[in-house]
N, C-alpha and C positions, 0 to 999 in steps of 0.2 A: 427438686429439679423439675422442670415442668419444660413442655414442646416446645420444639420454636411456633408451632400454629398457636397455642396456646398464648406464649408472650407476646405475640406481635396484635390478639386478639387484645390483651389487658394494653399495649401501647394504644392502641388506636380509639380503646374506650375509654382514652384520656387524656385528649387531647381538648387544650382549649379551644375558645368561641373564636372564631377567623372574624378581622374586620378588615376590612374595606379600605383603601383612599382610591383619592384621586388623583394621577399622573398624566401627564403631556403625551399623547399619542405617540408623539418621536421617544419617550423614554420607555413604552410598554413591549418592547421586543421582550418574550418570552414569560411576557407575564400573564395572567388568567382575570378575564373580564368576571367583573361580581351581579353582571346582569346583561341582558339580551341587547346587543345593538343594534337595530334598524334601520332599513331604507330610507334615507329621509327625502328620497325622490326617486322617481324612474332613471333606468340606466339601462340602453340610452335614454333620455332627454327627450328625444327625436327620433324619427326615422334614417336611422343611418348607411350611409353607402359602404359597405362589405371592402368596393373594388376601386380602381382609377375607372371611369371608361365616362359612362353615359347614361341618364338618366331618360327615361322612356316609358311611352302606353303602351303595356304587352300588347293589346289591342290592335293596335297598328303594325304588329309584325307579322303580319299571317302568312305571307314567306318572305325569302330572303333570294338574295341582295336587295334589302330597298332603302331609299335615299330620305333621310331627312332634314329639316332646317333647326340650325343650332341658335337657338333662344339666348344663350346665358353660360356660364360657370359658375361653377360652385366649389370652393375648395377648402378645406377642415376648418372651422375655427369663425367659416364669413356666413352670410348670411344667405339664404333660402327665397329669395323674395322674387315672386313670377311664377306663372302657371306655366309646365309643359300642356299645349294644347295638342288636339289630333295634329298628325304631321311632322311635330319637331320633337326637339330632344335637348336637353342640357349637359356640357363636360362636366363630371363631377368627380374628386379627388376620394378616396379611399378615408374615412371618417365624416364626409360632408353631410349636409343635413340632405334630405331627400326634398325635391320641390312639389308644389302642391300637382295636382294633377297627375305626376309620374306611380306607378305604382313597380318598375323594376328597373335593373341597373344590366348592361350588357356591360362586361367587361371589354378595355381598350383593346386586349388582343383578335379580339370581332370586329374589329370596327376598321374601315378607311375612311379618315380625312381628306374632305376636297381641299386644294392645294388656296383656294382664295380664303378656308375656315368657315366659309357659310354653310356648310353642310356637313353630316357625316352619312357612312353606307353602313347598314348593319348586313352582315357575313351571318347570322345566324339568328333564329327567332328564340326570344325571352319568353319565360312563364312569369305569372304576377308573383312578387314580391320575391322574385329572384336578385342576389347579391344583396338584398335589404335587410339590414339589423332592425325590428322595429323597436319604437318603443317600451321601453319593460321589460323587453326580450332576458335581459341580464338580470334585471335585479327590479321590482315593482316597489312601489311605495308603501312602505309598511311591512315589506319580506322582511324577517329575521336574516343579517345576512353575518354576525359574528355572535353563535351560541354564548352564553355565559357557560363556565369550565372552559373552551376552547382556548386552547394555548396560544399565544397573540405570534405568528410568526414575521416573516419581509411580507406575503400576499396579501395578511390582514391590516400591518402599517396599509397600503395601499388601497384599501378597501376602506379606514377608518378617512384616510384624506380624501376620499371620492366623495364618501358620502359628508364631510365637514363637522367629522370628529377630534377636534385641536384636543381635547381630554377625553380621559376612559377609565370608568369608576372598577379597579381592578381588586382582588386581594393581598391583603401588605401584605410583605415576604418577612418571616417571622426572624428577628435577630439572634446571631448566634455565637457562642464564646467555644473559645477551645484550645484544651492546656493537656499537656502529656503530663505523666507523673515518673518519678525514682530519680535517688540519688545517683544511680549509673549512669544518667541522662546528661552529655552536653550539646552545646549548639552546632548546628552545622559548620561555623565558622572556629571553632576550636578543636584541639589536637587531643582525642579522646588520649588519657591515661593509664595506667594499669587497671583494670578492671572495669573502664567505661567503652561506652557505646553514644555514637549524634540520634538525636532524636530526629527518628522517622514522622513514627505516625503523627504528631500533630502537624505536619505538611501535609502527610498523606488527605488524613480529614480535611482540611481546608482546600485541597483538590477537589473531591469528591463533593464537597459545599458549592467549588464553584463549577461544577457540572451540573449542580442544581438552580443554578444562578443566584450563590449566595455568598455573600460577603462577608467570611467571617473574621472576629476580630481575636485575634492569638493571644495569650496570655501567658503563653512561656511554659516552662517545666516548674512541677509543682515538688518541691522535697519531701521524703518521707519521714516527716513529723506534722504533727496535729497543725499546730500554728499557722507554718506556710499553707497547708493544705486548705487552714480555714480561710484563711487571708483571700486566697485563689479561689476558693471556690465562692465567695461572697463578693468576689468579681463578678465572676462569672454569672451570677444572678441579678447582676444589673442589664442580662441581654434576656430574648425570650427563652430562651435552647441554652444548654451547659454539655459540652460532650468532653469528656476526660478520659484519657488512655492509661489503663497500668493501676497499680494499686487496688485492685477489685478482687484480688483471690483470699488466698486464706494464713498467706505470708504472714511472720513475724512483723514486717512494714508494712504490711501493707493497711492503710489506715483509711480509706477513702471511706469505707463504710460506716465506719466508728462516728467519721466528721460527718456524714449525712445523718446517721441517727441524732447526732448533736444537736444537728443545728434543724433539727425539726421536720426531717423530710420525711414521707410517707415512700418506704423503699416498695416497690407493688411484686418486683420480682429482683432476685439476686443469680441464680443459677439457670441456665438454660441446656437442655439435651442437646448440645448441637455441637460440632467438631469440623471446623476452630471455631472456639469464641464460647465455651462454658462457662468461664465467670463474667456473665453480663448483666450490668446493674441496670435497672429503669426504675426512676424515681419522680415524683412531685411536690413542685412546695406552693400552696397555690395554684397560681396558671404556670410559673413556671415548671418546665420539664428537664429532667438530668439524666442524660446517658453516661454510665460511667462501662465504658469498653475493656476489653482483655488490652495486656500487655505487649503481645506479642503481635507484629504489624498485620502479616495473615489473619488473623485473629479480626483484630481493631477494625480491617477493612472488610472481609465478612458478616460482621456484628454490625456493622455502620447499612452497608447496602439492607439486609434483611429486617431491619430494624427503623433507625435512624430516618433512612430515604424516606419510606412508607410515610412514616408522620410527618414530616417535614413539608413534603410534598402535598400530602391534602391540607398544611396550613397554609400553603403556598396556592391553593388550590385547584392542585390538579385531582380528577375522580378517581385514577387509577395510577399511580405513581410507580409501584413496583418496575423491577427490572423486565422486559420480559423472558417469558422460558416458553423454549422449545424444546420437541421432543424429536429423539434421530439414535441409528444405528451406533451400538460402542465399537471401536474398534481393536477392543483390549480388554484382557478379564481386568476384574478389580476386585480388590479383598478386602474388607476391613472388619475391624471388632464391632461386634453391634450392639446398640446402647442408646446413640446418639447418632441423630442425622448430620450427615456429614458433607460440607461443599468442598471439592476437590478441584483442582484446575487441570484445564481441558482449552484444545483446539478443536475452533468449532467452524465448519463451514456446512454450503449447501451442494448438493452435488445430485447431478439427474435429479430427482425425482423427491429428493430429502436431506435433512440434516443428516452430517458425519457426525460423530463425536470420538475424537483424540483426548484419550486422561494423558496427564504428564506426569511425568518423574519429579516428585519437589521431596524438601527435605523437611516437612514440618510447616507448624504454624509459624515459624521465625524465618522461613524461608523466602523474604520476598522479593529474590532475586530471581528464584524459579516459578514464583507465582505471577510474576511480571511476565511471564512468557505466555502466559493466558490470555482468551477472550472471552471466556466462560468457566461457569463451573461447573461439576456433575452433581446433580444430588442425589447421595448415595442413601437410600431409605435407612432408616433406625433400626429397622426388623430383620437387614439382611447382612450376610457377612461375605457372601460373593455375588457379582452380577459375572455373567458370562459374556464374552466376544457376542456380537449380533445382536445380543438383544435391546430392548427398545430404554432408553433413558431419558428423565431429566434433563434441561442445562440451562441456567439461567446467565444470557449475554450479561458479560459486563457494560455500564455505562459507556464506555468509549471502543463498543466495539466494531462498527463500522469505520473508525479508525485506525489498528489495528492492520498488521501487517504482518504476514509468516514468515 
């Protein structure tokens, strides 16, 4: 049995080579550019007008109220053409280009119009390059303006069509299969029997895929005999990723591991310190990679997030994928057997000055109906068997925990 630091160390030192395509600007929401995208011109363009009002030689305001002649308009989108000379001034609308000669903009709440429009009075004197966006000011030509790694959000759509980015050579998002296992397993749509139970966790996982933004493809429940098992799982090796629930302990059925030695896989770990989620398999065959998760749903979805996310995510390629953890006050002793690090669930918020942290009441690792009442967890260290009220802890947010509601 070895750490979870330890496994998630051999996951991550085995992960295949990430490639590349390329997608349509409008379909990279959320996805990670596989190289630096640049300016491919100044932005603005131009010297642009900040405000509505009046384009103007700060030079000729040396005080105020003084009168000048209006030359022109200019309004977003038209064109710039005519000098402000000494004396006069141009209307110019709030994006317009700046005209030659003018070097600032007094905004229209300074200003009176003569009622024939030949003139305006400026109420206040202008400094140079007041109200004026220049040139470059945003973005120069050649700035890096969307990192490679950077997660593609709505601001970089907008930035990609500024700059006449219709494609964006990103990182594929690696394809993924996922099948629950045991005979006690029916579907959500059928009236479990004497002795069965609907299968969770593989919705659970296909949730938790698509928090990641990924699309996975279900393959049902896997029965506990060799056959189905192998059937399924050489499915499931037609995608990049294999995640299977149940069948990974040391049960008379349980057979998951028997079929991975079978069929050739390189098992790198089977057992993990950690509570829930001790019998966690990671395996490879090739490039591809096979998680075969604990049975029990608590279990499945802590083995997934600590595990699972982390690699997924840098083949997806994000740098740092993990959930994050914060550290905050407990508000309750906790106890447990020490042996094995343990993720417990917890209300977590932030309050004056720090993170609270609330452990809750759950019944187990089959508990996830109490674990659904969580937005975090605690992680209760391997070495200890009580933390006491106040002291400082662990908590790693769940995915959906801005969300989340008490």
């Amino acid at each position: 049995m070895i750490s979870v630091e330890e496994a998630l160390k051999i996951v991550l030192a085995n992960l295949p080579v990430r490639k590349p395509e390329v997608v349509s600007f409008r379909d990279a929401l959320g996805r990670v550019p596989a190289e630096d995208l640049q300016a491919t011109c100044d932005i603005p363009p131009f010297n642009r007008s900040s405000m509505d009002g009046y384009a103007v030689r700060a030079a000729d305001i040396k005080s105020t109220p003084i009168q000048l002649e209006l030359v022109g308009e200019i309004r977003a989108g038209g064109n710039s053409k005519g000098t402000v000379c000494q004396g006069q001034a141009m209307a110019i609308m709030t994006g317009g280009a700046v005209p030659a000669g003018a070097d600032a903009v007094q905004n229209l709440e300074q200003t009176e119009r003569s009622l024939d429009g030949r003139f305006v009075t400026l109420l206040r004197t202008v400094s140079p390059g007041e109200n004026i966006v220049c040139a470059g000011f945003e973005a120069a030509l050649g700035e890096i303006v969307i990192g490679a790694g950077h997660v593609i959000g709505p601001a970089e759509i907008a930035i990609m069509a500024t700059f006449g980015y219709k494609e964006v050579r990103v990182w594929k998002r690696p394809s993924v299969a996922v099948m629950a296992t045991g005979d006690e397993l029916v579907e959500v749509d059928q009236t479990p029997l004497d002795g069965q139970i609907r299968n969770s966790n593989g919705y659970s996982l296909c949730g938790q895929l698509g928090l990641l933004g990924l699309d996975p493809h279900y393959l049902g429940i896997g029965r506990d005999n060799k056959d189905d098992l192998r059937t399924r799982i050489l499915q499931g090796l037609e995608q990049d990723v294999l995640i299977l629930s149940g069948g990974v302990s040391t049960g008379k059925y349980d057979f998951v591991k028997e079929v991975f030695e079978e069929l050739g896989f390189s098992v790198l770990f089977s057992k993990v310190a950690m509570k829930p989620g001790k019998p966690t398999v990671f395996a490879r065959k090739g490039d591809k990679l096979i998680f075969g998760l604990p049975g029990n749903p608590v279990a499945t979805f802590v083995a997934f997030e600590n595990f699972v996310r982390p690699a997924l995510g840098r083949l997806c390629g994000l740098a740092k994928p993990e959930l994050p953890r914060v550290h905050g006050r407990l508000l309750r002793e906790m106890i447990q057997t020490p042996g094995r690090t343990a993720y417990l669930p917890a209300w977590v918020w932030w309050e004056g000055s720090g993170w609270k942290v609330d452990p809750l009441h759950w019944k187990g690792s089959a508990d996830i109906v109490g674990f659904a009442k969580a937005n975090a967890t605690v992680t209760f260290p391997h070495d200890r068997s009580r933390i006491g009220e106040g002291e400082t802890v662990e908590a790693m947010l769940l995915p959906d925990f801005f969300a989340r509601r008490r």
